[in-house]
C-alpha positions as CSV (number, residue, x, y, z in Angstrom):
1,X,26.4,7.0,8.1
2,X,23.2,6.6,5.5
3,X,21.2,4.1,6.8
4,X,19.7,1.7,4.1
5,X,16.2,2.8,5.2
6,X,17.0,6.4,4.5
7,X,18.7,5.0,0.9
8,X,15.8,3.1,0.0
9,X,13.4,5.8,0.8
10,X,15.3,8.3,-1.6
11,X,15.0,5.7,-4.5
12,X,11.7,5.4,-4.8
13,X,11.6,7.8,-7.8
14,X,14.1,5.7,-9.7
15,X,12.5,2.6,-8.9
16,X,9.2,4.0,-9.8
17,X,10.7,4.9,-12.8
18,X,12.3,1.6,-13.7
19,X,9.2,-0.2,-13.1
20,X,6.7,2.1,-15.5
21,X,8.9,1.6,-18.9
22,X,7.2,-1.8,-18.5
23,X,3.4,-0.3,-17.8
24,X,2.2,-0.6,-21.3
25,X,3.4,-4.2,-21.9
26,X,2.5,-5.4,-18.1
27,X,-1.3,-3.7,-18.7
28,X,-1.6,-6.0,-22.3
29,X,-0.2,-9.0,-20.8
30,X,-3.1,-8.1,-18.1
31,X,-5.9,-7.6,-20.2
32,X,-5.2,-11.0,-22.4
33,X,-4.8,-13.0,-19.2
34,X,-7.9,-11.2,-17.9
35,X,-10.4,-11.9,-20.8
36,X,-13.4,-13.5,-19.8
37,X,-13.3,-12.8,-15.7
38,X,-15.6,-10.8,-13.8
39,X,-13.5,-10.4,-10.6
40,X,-10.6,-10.0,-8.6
41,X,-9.1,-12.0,-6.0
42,X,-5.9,-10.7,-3.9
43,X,-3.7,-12.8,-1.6
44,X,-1.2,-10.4,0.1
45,X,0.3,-10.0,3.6
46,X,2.0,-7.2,5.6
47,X,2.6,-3.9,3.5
48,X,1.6,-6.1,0.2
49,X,-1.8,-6.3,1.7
50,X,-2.1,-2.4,2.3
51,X,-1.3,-2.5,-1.4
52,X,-4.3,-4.7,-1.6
53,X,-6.6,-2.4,-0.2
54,X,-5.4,0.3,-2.8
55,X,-6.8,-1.7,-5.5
56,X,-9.7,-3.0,-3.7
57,X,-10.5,0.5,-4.9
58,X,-9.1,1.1,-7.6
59,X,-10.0,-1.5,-10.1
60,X,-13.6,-1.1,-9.5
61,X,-13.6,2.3,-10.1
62,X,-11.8,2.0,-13.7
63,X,-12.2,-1.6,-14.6
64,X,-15.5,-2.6,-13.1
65,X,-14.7,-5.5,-11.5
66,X,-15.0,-6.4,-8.1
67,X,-12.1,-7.2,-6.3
68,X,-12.1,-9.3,-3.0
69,X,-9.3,-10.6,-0.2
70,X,-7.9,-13.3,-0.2
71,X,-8.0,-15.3,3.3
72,X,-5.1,-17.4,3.2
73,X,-5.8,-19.9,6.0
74,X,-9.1,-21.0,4.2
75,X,-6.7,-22.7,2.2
76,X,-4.0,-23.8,4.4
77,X,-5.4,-24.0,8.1
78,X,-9.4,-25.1,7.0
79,X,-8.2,-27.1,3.6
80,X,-10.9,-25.3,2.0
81,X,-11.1,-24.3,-2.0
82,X,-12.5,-20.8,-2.4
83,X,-14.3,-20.3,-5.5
84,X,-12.4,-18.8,-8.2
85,X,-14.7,-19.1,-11.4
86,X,-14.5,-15.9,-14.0
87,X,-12.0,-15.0,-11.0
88,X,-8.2,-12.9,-11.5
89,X,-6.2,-14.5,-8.4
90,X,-3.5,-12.3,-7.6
91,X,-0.6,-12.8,-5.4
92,X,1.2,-9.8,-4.4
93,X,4.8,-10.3,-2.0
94,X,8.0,-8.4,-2.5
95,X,9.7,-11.4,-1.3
96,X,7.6,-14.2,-3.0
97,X,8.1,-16.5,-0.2
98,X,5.6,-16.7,1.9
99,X,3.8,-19.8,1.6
100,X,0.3,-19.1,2.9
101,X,-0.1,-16.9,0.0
102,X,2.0,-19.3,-2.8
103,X,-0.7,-21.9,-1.1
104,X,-3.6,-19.6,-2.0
105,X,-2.1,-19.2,-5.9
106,X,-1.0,-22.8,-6.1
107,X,-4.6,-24.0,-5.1
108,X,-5.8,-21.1,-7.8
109,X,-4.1,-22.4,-10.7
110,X,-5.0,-26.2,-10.2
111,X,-8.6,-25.2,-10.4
112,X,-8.3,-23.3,-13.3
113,X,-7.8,-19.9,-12.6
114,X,-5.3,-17.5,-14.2
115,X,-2.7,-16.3,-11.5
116,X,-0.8,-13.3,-11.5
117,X,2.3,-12.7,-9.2
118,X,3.4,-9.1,-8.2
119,X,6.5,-9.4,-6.8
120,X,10.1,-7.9,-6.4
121,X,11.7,-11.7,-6.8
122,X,10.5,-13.4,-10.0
123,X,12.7,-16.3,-9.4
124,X,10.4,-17.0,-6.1
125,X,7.6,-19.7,-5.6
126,X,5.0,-17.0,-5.7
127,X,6.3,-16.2,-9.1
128,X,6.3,-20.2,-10.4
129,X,2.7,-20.5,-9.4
130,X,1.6,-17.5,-11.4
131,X,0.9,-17.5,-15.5
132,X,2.0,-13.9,-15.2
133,X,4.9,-12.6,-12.6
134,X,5.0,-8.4,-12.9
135,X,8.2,-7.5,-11.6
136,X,8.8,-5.2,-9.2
137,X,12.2,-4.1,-10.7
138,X,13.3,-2.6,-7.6
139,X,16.5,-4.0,-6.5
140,X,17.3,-5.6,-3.4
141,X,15.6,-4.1,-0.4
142,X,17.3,-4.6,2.8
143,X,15.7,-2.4,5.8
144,X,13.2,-4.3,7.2
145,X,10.7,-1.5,6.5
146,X,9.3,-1.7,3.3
147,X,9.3,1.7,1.2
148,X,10.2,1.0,-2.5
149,X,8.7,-1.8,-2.6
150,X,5.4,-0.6,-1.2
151,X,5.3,2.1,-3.5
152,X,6.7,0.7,-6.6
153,X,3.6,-2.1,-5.3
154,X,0.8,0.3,-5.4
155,X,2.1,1.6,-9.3
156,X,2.5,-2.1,-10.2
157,X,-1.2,-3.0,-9.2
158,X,-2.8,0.7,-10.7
159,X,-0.8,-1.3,-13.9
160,X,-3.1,-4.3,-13.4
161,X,-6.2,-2.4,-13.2
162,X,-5.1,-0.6,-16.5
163,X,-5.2,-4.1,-18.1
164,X,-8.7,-4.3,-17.0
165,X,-9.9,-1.3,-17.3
166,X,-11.7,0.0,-20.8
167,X,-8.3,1.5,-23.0
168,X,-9.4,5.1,-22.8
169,X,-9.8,4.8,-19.7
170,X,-6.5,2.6,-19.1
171,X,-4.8,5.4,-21.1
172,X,-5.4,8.0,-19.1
173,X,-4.4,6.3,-16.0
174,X,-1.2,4.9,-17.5
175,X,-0.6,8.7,-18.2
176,X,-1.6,9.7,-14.7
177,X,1.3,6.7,-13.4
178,X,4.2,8.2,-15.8
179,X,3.6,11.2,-13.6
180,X,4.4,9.6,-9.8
181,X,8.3,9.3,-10.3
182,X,8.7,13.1,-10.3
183,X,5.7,13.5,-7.6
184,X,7.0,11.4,-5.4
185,X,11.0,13.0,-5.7
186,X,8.9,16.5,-5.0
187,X,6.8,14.8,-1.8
188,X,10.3,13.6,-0.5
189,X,10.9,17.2,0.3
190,X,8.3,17.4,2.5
191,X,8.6,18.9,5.9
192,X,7.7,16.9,8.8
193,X,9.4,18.4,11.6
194,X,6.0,19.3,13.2
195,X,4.3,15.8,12.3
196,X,7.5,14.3,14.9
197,X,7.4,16.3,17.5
198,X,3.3,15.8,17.4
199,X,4.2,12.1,17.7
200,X,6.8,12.1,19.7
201,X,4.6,13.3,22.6
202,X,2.8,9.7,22.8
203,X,3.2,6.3,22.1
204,X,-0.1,5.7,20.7
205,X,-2.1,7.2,17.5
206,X,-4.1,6.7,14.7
207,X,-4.1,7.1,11.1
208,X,-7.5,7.6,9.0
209,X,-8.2,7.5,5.6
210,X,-10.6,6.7,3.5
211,X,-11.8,5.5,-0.6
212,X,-8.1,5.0,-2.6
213,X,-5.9,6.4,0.7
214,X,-7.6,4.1,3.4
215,X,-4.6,1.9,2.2
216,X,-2.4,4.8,2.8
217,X,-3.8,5.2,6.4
218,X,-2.9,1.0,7.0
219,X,0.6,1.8,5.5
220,X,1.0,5.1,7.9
221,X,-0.1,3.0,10.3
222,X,2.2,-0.2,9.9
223,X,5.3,1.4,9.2
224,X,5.0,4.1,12.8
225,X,4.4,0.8,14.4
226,X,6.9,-0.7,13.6
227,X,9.8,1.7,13.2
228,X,9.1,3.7,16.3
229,X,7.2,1.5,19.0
230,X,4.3,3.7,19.0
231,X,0.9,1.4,18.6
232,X,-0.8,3.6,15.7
233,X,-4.2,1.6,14.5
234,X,-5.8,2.9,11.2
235,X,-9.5,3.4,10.6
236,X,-12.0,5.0,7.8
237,X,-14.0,7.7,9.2
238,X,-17.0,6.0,9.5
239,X,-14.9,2.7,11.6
240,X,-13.2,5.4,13.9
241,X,-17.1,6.9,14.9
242,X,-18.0,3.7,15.5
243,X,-16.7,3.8,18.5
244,X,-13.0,3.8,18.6
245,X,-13.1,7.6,18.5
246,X,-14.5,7.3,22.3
247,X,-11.1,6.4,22.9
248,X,-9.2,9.8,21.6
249,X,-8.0,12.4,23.8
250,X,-4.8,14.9,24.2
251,X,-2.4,11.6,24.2
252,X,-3.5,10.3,21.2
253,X,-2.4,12.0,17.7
254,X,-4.1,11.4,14.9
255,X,-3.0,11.4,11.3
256,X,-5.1,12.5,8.9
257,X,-4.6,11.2,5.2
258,X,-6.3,13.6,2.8
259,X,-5.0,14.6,-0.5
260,X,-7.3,16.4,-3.3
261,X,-9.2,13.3,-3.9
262,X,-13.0,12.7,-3.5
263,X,-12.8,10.5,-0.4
264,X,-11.2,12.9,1.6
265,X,-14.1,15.3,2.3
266,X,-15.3,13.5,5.0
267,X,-11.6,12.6,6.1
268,X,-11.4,16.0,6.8
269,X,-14.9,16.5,8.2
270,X,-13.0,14.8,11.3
271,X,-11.2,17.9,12.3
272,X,-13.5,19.6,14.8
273,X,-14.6,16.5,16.5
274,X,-10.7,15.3,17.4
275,X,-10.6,19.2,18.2
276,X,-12.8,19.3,20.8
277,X,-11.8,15.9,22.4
278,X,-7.9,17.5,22.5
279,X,-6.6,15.4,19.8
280,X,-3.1,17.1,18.3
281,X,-4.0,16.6,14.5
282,X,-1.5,16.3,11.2
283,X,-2.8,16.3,7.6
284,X,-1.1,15.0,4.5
285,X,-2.5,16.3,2.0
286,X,-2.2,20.1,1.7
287,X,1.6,19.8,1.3
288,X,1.4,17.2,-1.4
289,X,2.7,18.5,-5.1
290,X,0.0,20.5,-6.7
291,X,-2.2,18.6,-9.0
292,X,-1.5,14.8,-7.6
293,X,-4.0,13.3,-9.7
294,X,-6.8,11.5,-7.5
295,X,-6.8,7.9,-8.1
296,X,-2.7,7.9,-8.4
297,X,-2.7,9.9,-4.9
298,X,-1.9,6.7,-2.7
299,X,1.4,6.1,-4.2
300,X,2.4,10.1,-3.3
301,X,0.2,10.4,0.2
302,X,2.2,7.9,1.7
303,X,5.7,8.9,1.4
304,X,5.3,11.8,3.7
305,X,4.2,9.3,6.1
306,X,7.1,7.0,5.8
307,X,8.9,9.7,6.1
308,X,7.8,10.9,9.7
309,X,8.2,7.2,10.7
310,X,12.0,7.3,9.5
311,X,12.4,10.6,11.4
312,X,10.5,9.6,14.6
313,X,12.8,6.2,14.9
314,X,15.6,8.3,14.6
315,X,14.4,10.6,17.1
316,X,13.7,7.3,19.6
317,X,17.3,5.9,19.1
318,X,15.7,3.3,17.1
319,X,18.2,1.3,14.3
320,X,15.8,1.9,11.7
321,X,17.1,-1.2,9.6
322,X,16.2,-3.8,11.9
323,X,13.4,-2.4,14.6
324,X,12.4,-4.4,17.6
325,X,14.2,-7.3,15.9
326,X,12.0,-7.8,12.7
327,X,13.2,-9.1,9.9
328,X,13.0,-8.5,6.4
329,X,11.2,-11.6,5.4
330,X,7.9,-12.8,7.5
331,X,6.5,-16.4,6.7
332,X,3.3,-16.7,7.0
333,X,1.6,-20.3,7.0
């Protein structure tokens, strides 16, 4: 029997595709709600919040503007009122429900701010605190490990920074985004027989990335967590060195996120250090579709990864819809 984690992971082309017939309109309505700020402000949790780091990125490099994260429990553990002038305050949740972050976009919008909600619900709180909801269009998603959504996440926020971003510049990226459907139906092929057994051997690792794909390294990281029991902790290059790496040996795999994408250089530059500490060693990138453009690459990078994590649960007995008794919706105060 297909489990719905396996169903939702094969959809992500369609939904990808469903989503981006609204990019155009979705970037407008960004740049009109946009006008006049000079920053960015994102409020996420979970995989949302890998998402979050994707365009911590991203909309500096295309829209120049800087883009911070949100801590929630300023607002509802301290009481406190960030500072939101000239400010974007985005909410991103696939569920919409989790009040720490409707508190961060509720407290937003009564100072002033415009408020934007990405999220797969836009019937949810989340949604009625935000002047602009960008919906996920994905369809219910009910494994408790978020593929689709994540995905269809990262397109919707590369949307947002279109809306900021200069229009040639938007153009070409919206152009870049019409391309992930079919990239991410070829990277579903992908095979990671090699990547489980590497895995399999331990029940710890890590995952490193770094630039657009450090996100991509968090999401590699979250979803082997918590599919397969393994404790996977993710790191830039520079992070891991800093320490951590004193750690690494022979029972500690390593996952190395690296497509064709500026960043990755010195992702890669890890490779005979983890070699001569013993590490076993897998790389997504080289087996990505050919010509993944750069700044889109997250959105294809990671479904290689989600797909070792399906396959390594399944290996481990693991009921991949509901993993050591998660559940689909987390609330967050």
């Amino acid at each position: 029997m297909t489990s719905l984690l396996e169903s939702e992971l094969y959809a992500q082309p369609r939904a990808l595709r469903s989503f981006l017939t609204t990019g155009d309109a979705v970037a407008g309505a960004v740049r009109d709600l946009a006008d006049g700020t000079t920053g960015v402000v994102i409020a996420a949790r979970g995989s949302s919040d890998n998402a979050a780091r994707y365009a911590q990125y991203l909309v500096p490099l295309v829209g120049e503007r800087e883009v911070t994260l949100a801590t929630p429990s300023l607002v509802t553990t301290y009481g406190a009122s960030p500072d939101v002038w000239r400010r974007l305050v985005v909410g991103v949740s696939q569920s919409g429900s989790s009040p720490d972050i409707v508190a961060v976009l509720r407290d937003a919008r009564e100072r002033g701010a415009p408020t934007l909600a990405v999220t797969n619900d836009p019937c949810s709180d989340l949604a009625g605190q935000a002047d602009l909801v960008v919906p996920l269009r994905v369809g219910e998603e009910r494994s408790v490990a978020a593929t689709g959504t994540y995905t269809t996440s990262l397109a919707a926020l590369a949307v947002v920074a279109a809306g900021l971003a200069p229009e040639p510049t938007a153009a070409a990226l919206l152009r870049d985004l019409d391309r992930t459907p079919d990239l991410v139906a070829e990277a579903l092929e992908a095979d990671v027989d090699e990547a489980v057994e590497t895995f399999a051997a331990s029940w710890r690792g890590i995952a490193v990335g770094r630039g657009v794909n450090l996100a991509t390294a968090h999401e590699a990281a979250l979803k082997l967590t918590e599919l397969t029991g393994s404790l996977v902790t993710p790191f830039s290059p520079a992070d891991l060195r800093h320490g951590p790496i004193g750690a690494v040996g022979p029972a500690t795999p390593v996952l190395l996120v690296a497509p064709d994408e500026a960043a990755s250089a010195s992702v890669l530059d890890l490779r005979d250090e983890l070699a001569q500490r013993g590490a076993p060693v897998v790389v997504i990138g080289p087996d990505l579709p050919a010509q993944t453009p750069g700044l889109v690459s997250p959105i294809v990078a990671v479904v290689p990864a989600q797909k070792l994590a399906w396959r390594l649960a399944l290996r481990r007995g693991v009921e991949v819809d509901a993993p050591g008794g998660l559940h689909k919706i987390t609330r967050t105060e």
